[in-house]
C-alpha positions as CSV (number, residue, x, y, z in Angstrom):
1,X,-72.0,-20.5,-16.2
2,X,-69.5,-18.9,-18.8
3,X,-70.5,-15.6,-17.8
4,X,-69.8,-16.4,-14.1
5,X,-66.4,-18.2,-15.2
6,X,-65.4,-15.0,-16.7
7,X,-66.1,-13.3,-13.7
8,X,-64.0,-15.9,-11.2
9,X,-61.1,-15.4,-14.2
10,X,-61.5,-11.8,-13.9
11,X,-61.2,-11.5,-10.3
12,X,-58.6,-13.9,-10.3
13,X,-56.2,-12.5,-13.0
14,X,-57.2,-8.7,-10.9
15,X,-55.7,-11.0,-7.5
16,X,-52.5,-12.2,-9.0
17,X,-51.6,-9.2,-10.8
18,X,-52.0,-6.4,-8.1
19,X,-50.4,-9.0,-5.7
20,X,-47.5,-8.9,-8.1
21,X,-47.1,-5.1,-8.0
22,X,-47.5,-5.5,-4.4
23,X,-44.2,-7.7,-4.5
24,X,-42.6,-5.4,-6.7
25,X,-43.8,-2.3,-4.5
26,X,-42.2,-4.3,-1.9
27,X,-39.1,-4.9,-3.2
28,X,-38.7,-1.5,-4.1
29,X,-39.1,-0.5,-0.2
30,X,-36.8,-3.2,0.5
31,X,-34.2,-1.8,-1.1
32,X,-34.6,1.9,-1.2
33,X,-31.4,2.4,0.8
34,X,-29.3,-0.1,-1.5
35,X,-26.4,1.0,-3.5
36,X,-26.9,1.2,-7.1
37,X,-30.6,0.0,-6.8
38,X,-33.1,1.3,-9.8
39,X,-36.6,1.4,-9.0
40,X,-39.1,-0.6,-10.2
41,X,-42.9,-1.1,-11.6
42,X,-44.7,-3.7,-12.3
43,X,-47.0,-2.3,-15.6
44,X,-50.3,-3.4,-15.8
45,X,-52.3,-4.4,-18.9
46,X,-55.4,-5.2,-20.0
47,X,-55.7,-9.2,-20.7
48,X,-56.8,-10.0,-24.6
49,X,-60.6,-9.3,-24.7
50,X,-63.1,-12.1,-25.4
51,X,-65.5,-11.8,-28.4
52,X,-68.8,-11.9,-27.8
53,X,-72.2,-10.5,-28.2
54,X,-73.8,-7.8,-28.8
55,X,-69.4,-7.3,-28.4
56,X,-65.7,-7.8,-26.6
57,X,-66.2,-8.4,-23.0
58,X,-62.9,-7.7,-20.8
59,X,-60.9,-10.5,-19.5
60,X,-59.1,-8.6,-17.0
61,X,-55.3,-7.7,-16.3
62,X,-52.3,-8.8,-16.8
63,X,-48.5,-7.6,-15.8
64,X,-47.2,-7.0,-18.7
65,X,-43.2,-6.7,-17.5
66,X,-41.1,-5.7,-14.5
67,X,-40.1,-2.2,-15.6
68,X,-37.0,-1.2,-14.6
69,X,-36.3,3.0,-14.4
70,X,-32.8,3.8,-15.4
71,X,-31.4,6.9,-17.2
72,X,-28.8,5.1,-19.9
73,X,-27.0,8.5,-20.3
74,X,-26.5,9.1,-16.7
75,X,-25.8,6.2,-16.3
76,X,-22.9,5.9,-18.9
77,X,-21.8,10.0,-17.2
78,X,-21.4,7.8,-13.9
79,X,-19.1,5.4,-15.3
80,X,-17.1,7.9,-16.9
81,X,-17.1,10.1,-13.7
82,X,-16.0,7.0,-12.2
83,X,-12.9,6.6,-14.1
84,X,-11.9,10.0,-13.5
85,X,-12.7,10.2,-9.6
86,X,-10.4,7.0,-9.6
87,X,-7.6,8.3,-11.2
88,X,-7.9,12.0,-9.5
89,X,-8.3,10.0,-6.3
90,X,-5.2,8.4,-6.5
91,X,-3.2,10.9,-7.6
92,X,-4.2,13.1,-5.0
93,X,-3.5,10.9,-2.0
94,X,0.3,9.9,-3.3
95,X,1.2,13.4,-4.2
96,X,0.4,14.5,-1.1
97,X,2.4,11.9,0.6
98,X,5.4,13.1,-2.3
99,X,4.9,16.9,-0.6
100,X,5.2,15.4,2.7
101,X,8.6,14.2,2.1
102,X,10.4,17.6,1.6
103,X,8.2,19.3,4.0
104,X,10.4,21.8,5.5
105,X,7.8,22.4,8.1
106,X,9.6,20.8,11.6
107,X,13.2,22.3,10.4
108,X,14.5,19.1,9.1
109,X,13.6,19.4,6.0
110,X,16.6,19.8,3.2
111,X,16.0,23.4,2.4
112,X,17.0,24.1,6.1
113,X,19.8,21.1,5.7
114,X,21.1,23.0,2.8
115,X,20.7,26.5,5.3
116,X,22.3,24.9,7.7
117,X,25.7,23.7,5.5
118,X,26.3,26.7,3.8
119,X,25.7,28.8,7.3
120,X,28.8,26.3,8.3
121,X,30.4,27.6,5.3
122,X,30.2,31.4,6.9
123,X,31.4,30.1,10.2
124,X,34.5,28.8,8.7
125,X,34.9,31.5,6.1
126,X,35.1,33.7,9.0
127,X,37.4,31.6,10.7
128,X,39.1,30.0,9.1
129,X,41.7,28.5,11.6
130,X,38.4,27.9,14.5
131,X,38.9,24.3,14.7
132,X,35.2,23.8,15.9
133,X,33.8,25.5,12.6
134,X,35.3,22.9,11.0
135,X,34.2,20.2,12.4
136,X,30.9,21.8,12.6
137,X,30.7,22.2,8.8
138,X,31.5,18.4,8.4
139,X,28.7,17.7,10.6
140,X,26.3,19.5,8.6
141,X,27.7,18.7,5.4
142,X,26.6,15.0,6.8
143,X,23.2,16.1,8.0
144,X,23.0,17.6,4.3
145,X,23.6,14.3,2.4
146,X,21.7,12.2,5.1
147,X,18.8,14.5,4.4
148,X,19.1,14.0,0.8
149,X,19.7,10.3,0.7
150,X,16.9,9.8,3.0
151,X,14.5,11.5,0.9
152,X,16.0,9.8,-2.4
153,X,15.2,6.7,-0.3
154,X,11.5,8.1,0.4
155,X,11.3,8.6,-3.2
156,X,12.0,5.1,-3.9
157,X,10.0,3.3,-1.3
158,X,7.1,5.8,-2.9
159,X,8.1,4.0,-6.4
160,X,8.2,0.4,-4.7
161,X,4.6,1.0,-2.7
162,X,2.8,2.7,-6.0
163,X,4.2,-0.6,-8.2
164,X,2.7,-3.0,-5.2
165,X,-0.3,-1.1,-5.8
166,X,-0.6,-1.5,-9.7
167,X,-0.2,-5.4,-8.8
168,X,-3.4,-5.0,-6.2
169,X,-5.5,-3.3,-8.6
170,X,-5.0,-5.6,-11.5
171,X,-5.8,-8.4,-9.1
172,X,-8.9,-6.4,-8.2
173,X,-9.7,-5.8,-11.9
174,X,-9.2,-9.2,-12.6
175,X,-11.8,-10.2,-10.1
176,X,-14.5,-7.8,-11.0
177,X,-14.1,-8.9,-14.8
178,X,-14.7,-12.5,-13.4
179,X,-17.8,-10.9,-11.4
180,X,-19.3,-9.3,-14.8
181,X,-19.0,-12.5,-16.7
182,X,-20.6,-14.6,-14.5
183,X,-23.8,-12.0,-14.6
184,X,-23.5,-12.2,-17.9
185,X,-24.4,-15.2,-18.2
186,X,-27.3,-15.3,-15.7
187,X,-29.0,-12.1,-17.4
188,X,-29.1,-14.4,-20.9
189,X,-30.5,-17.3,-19.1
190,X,-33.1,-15.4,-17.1
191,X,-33.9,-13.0,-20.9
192,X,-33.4,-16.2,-22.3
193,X,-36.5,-17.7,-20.1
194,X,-38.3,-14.8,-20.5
195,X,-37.2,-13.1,-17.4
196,X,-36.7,-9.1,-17.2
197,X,-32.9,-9.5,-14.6
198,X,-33.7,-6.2,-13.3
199,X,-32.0,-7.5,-10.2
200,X,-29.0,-9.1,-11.8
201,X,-28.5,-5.7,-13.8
202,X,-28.5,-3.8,-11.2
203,X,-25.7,-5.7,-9.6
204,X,-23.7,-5.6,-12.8
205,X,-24.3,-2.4,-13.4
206,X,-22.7,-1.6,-9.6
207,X,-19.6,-3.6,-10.6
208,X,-19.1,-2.0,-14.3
209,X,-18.7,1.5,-12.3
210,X,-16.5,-0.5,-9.8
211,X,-14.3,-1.7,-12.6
212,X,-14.8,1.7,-14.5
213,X,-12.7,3.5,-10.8
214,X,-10.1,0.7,-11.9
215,X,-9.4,1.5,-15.2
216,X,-11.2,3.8,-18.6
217,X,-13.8,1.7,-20.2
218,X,-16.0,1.4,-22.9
219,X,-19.3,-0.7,-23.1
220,X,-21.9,-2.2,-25.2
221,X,-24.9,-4.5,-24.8
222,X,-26.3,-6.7,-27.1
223,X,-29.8,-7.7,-27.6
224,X,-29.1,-10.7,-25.3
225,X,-28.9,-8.6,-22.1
226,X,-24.5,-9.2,-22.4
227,X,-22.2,-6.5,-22.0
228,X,-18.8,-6.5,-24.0
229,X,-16.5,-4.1,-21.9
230,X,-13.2,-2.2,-23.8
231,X,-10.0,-1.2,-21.9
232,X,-6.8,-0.2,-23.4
233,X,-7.7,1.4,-26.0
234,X,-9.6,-1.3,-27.9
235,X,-9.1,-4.4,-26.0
236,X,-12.4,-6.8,-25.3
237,X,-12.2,-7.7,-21.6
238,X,-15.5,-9.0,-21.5
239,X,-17.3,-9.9,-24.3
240,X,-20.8,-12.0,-23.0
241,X,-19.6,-15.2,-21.4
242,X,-15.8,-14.7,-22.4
243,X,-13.7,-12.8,-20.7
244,X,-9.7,-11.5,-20.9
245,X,-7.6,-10.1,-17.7
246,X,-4.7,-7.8,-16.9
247,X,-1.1,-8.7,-15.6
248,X,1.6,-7.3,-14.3
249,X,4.8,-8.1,-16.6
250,X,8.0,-7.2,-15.3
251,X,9.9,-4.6,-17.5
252,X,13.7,-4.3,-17.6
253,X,13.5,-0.5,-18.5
254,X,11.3,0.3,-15.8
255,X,13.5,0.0,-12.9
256,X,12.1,-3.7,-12.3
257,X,8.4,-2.8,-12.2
258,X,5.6,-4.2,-14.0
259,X,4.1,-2.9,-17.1
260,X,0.4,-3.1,-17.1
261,X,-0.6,-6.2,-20.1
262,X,-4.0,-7.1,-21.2
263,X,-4.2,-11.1,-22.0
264,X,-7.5,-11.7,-24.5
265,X,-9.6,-14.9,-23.3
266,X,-7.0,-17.1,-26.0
267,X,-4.3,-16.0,-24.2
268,X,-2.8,-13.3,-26.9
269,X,-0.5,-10.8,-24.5
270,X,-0.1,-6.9,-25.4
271,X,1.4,-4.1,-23.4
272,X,-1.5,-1.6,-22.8
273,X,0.8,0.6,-20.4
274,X,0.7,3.8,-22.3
275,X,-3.0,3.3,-23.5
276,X,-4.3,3.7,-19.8
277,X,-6.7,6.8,-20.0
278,X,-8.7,7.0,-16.7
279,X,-9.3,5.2,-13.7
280,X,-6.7,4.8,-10.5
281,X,-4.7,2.7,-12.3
282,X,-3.7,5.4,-14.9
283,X,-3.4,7.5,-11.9
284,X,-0.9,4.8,-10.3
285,X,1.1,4.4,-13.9
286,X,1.3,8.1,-14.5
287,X,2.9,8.9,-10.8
288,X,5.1,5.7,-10.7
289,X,7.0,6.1,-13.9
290,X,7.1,9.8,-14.9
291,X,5.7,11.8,-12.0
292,X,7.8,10.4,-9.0
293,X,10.8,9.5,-11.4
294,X,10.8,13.2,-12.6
295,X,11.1,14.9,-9.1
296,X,13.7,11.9,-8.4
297,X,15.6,13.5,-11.4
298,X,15.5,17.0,-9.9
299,X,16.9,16.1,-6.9
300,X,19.4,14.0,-8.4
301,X,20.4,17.5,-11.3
302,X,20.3,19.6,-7.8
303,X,22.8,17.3,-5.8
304,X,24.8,16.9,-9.0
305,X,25.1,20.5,-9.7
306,X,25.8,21.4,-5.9
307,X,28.5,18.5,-5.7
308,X,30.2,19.7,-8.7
309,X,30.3,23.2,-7.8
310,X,31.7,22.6,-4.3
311,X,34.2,19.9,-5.7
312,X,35.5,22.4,-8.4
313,X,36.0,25.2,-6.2
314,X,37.2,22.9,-3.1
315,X,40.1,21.1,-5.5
316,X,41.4,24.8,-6.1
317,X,42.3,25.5,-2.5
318,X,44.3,23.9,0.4
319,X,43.5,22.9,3.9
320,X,45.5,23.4,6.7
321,X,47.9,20.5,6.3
322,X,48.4,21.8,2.5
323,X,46.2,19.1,1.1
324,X,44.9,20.3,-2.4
325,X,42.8,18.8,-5.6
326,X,40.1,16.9,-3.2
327,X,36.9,16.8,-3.7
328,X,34.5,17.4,-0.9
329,X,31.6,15.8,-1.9
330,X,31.5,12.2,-3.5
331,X,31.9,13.1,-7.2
332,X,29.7,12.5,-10.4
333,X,29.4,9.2,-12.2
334,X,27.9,9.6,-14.8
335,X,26.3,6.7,-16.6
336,X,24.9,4.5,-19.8
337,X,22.4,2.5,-19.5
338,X,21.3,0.1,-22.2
339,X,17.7,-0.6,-23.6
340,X,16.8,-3.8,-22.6
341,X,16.1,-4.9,-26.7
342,X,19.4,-3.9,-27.9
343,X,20.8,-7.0,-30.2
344,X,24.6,-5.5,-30.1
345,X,27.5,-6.2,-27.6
346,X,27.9,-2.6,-27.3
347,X,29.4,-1.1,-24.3
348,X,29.3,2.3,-23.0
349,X,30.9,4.0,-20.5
350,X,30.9,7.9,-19.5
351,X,33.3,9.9,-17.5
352,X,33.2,13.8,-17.3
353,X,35.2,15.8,-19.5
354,X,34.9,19.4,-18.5
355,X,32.9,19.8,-15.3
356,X,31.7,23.6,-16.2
357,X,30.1,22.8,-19.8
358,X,27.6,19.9,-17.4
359,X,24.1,20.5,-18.8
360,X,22.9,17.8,-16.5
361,X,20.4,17.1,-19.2
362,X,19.1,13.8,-20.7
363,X,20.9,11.8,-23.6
364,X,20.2,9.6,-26.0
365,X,22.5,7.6,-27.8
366,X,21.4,5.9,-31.0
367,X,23.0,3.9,-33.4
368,X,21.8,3.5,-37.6
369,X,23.6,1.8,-40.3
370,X,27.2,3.0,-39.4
371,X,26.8,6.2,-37.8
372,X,26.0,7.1,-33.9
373,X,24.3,9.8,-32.9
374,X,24.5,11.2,-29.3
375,X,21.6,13.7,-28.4
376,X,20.2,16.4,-25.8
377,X,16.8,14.9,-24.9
378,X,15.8,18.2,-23.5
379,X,17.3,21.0,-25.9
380,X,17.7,19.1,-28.9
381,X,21.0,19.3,-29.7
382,X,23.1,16.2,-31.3
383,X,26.6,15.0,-32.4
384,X,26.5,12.5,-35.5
385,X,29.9,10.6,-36.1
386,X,30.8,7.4,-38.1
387,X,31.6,4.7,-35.5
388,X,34.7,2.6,-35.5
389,X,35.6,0.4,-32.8
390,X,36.0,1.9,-30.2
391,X,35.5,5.3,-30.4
392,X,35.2,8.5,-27.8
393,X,32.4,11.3,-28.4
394,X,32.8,14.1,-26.2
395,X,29.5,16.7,-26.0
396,X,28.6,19.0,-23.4
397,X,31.4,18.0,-21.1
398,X,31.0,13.8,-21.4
399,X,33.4,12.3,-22.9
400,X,31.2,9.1,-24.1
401,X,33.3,5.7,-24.5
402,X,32.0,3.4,-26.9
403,X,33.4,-0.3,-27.7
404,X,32.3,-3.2,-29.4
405,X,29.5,-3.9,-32.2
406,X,26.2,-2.1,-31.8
407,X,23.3,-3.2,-33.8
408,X,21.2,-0.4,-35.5
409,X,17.9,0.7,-33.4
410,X,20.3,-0.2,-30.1
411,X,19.9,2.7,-27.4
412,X,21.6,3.7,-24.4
413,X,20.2,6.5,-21.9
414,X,22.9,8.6,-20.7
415,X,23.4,10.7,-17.5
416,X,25.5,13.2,-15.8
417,X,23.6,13.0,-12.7
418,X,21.6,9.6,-12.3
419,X,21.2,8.3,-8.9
420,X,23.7,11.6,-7.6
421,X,21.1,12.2,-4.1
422,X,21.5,8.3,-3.1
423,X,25.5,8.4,-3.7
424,X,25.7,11.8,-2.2
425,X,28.7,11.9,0.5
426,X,31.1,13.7,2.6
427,X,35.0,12.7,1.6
428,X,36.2,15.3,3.5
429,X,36.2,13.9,7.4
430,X,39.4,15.6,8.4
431,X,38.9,19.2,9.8
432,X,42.6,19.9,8.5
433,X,41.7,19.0,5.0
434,X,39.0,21.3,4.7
435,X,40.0,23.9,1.9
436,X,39.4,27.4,3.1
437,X,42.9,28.7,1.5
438,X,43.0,29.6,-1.7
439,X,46.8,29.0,-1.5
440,X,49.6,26.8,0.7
441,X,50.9,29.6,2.4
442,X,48.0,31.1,3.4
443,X,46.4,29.1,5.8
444,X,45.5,29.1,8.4
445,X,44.3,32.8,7.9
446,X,43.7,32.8,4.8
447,X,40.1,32.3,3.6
448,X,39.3,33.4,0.3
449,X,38.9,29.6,-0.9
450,X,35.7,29.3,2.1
451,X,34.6,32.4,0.5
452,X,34.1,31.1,-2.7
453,X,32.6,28.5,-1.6
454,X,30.2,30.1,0.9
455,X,29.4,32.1,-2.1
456,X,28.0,29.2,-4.0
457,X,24.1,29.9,-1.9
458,X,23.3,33.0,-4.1
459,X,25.5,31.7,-7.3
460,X,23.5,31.0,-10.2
461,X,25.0,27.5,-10.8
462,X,25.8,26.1,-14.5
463,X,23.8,22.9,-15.2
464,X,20.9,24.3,-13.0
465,X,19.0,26.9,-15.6
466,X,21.4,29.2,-14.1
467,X,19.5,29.3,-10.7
468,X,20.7,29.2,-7.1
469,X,20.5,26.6,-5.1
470,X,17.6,27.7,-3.7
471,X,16.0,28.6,-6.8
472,X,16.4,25.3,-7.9
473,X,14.8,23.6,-4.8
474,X,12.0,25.7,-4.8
475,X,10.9,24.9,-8.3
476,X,11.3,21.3,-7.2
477,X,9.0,21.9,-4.2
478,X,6.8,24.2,-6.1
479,X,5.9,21.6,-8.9
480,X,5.0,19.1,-6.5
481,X,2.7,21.1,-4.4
482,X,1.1,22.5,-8.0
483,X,0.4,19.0,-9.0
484,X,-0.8,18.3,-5.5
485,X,-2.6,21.5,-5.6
486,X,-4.3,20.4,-9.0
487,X,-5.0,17.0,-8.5
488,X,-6.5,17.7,-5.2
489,X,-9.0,20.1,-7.2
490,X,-9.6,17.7,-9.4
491,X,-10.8,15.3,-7.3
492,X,-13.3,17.6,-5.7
493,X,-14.7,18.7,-9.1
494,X,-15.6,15.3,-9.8
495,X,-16.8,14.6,-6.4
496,X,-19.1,18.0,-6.8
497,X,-20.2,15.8,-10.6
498,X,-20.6,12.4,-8.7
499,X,-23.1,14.4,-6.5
500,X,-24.9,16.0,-9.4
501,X,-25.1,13.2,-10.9
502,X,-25.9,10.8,-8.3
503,X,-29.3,13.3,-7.7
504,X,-29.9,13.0,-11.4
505,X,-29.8,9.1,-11.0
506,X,-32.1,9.4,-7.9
507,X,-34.8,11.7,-9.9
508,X,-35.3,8.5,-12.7
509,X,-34.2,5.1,-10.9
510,X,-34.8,6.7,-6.7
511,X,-37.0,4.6,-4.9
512,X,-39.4,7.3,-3.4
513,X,-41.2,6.0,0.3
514,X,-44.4,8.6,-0.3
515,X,-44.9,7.5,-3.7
516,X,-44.5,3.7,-2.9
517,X,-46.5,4.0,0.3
518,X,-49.4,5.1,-1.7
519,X,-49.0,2.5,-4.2
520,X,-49.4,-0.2,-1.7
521,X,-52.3,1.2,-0.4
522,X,-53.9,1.9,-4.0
523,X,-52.7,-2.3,-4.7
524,X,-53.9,-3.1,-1.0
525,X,-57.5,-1.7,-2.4
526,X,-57.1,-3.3,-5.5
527,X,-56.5,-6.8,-4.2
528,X,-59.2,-6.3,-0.9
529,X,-62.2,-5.6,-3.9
530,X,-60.9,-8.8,-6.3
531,X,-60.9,-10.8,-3.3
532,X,-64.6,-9.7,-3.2
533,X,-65.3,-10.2,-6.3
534,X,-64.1,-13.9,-6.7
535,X,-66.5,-14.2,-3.2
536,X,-69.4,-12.6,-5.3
537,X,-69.2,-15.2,-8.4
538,X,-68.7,-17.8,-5.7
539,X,-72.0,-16.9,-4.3
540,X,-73.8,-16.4,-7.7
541,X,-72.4,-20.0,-8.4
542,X,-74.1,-21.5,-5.3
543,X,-77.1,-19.8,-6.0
544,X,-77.6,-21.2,-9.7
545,X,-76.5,-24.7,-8.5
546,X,-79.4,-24.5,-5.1
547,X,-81.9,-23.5,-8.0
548,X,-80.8,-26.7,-10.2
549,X,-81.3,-28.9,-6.8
């Protein structure tokens, strides 16, 4: 009877096991179209042999584990490729919305505004007593700062949207760190059990790349099945069942947006802003506070140096009721602007000095010990001075007013030009007032004054590199669509990599239909002929008990 009892055990464990591969072949059908999904086997082994004579006799087969197929280095190029897609992503589909802005493309763009005014310059420099070529020039002076403070404006709201954006993705971060915890914990308890999570890995696995879109991570596993997952540059997000999160901290030097912040899972808070190396969020950071804030800045030094120009030359003549020393644009004002952790009662105020020495440059003022030092951000050039209360500094045409008691380490940004395309204006509203004379008796005839300032198109303007006006534009324009340009390439080299590497994927963890479609019949066969062979010992069984009868 033990030799028939080792038959029934054999067919048995030979029933159970290829059903289980047929479950796993099934599954693997099941789910050949899912994202993410890594194929899997059920591996089949001999069960421990029994001793016996005249040796072992085989107790069957076993399924040894649910093996799961996964390339780990692909799989860690995917996560990486992910963080880069993300950020390239991002940064494509803002900057084009940035080139869209000054697209000159339906004639209302400002190159054509700026066309426009100084073609109304011409008109009046040509006639300078035509009533109507005055008016007109007012009219596209207006259509010139309209343009300009509407795309200042565009600028902004681009700012304002990106920021919203950082807030949605840390909430989305946020959640997916929650997600990746959580299966944390299940793939211990089911390893913990004895369990392979094949299932549960896969789904975690799906989320890490999720996350890894979000932001540049780094990942480990332990022997427990837990992931610990590294952002900014260090920082444990996860780390097995604990887990930290992101949030958005308002910043007083970052025109009132947020600051990206990583809080550990005891609450410790630390400004990971500048350690953000991949991912959409980087992408987001990057555009929203030196990116879109450096074109704003172009346009502000091009309004600036055009205004000033105009005003200088426009102050010199006299309109046609003998008006003189107007400006015609809105003039500069300048500014200082205080770092939000100065400890001093500083204050700083800036006026212009000399109009023609405007480098329209940044500055930095510092204070150390008893000494201030006002610098060129750009060409390097400083002015060091002892302070005494109050005291003037006056440096490529600022005069720089300082009162009060700073605090060493206090620093105040300093502009000629900050903010000059939203101010931009026309003062000049009266067609009398317009200055085409270059002196009182003169007009109405006379219009050497218009000249000078029609000839402002093609002057190579001081503050601007010494380019024209449309020089100056078209590097503006030109830098945007080169970054648009780039990151649009970008993206598509890394989708060309997601491809590759999305086929490598497929060639370890792909489910294939053939292959599994020829397992189940191979299991099918396997099952059919155990099925028999449990019937066969049955049968032998009956026949030993009728001959005991």
């Amino acid at each position: 009877m033990a030799g028939i009892s080792g038959i029934f055990n054999i067919g048995r464990s030979s029933l159970f096991s290829n059903k289980k591969a047929l479950e796993v072949t099934s599954h693997n059908i099941a789910n050949m179209n899912t994202p993410g999904y890594a194929r899997q086997e059920a591996i089949l082994t001999t069960s421990p042999p029994r001793n016996s004579s005249p040796g072992q006799f085989g107790t069957g087969v076993q399924v040894k584990e649910v093996k799961r197929y996964i390339d780990r280095f692909v799989e860690q190029q995917i996560t990486a490729g992910e963080s880069k897609f993300g950020r390239f992503q991002a940064e494509e589909k803002l900057l084009r919305r940035i080139e869209a802005t000054l697209s000159d493309a339906q004639g209302t763009g400002i190159n054509q505004a700026f066309n426009n005014f100084f073609a109304a310059l011409n008109d009046v420099a040509n006639n300078p007593e035509d009533h109507s070529a005055r008016v007109a020039l007012i009219e596209q002076s207006k259509g010139l700062s309209q343009r300009i403070a509407t795309t200042d404006r565009q600028f902004q709201e681009i700012q304002s949207d990106i920021n919203a954006e950082v807030v949605s993705t840390l909430d989305d971060v946020n959640l997916l760190v929650k997600q990746i915890t959580a299966l944390n914990v299940e793939v211990k308890q089911a390893q913990f059990s004895g369990q392979n999570a094949n299932d549960l890995r896969d789904q975690r696995q799906g989320l890490v790349n999720e996350l890894a879109s979000k932001i540049d991570i780094r990942t480990l596993e332990n022997d427990k099945g837990q992931m610990t997952i590294f952002v900014g540059g260090g920082k444990a997000i996860v780390e097995g069942e604990l887990s930290g999160s992101l949030r958005g901290i308002f910043s007083a030097d970052n025109q009132g947006k947020v600051n990206v912040s990583f809080v550990s899972s005891t609450g410790t808070v630390s400004d990971i802003n500048s350690k953000l190396a991949g991912g959409s969020l980087q992408g987001l950071v990057n555009l929203r506070d030196t990116v879109v804030p450096g074109f704003t800045d172009t346009l502000d030094q091009l309004v600036a140096g055009v205004s000033n120009e105009v005003n200088q030359i426009h102050r010199a003549g006299f309109g046609l009721d003998g008006s003189t020393g107007n400006d015609f644009f809105s003039p500069l004002s300048p500014s200082a602007t205080a770092l939000s952790t100065n400890t001093g009662s500083a204050v700083v105020s800036v006026t212009v000095s000399t109009a023609t020495a405007l480098t329209f440059d940044a500055y930095d003022l510092s204070f150390a010990g008893s000494n201030l030092t006002l610098s060129n951000r750009d060409s390097g050039t400083s002015t060091t001075l002892a302070y005494s209360d109050p005291t003037t500094v006056t440096f490529e045409g600022l005069d720089v007013a300082i009162s009060g008691a700073p605090v060493a380490g206090d620093l105040f940004s300093v502009s000629a030009h900050k903010g000059s395309a939203g101010k931009m204006s026309v003062l000049q509203t009266d067609p009398n007032r317009i200055a085409a004379s270059s002196t009182a008796a003169g007009a109405p005839g006379n219009n050497d004054n218009a000249l000078l300032l029609a000839a402002i198109q093609d002057k190579s303007i001081s503050g601007l590199g010494s380019t024209t006006v449309q020089g100056f534009y078209s590097r503006l324009t030109g830098d945007i669509g080169a970054q648009s340009a780039t990151a649009g390439r970008n993206a598509a080299v890394e989708t060309a990599i997601k491809s590759q590497l999305s086929n490598l994927r497929e060639e370890t963890s792909g489910v294939s239909l053939d292959e599994e479609m020829s397992n189940i019949i191979k299991f099918q066969r396997a099952f059919e002929a155990s099925s028999r062979i449990i019937t066969m010992a049955d049968e032998l069984t009956q026949t030993i008990l009728g001959m005991l009868r």
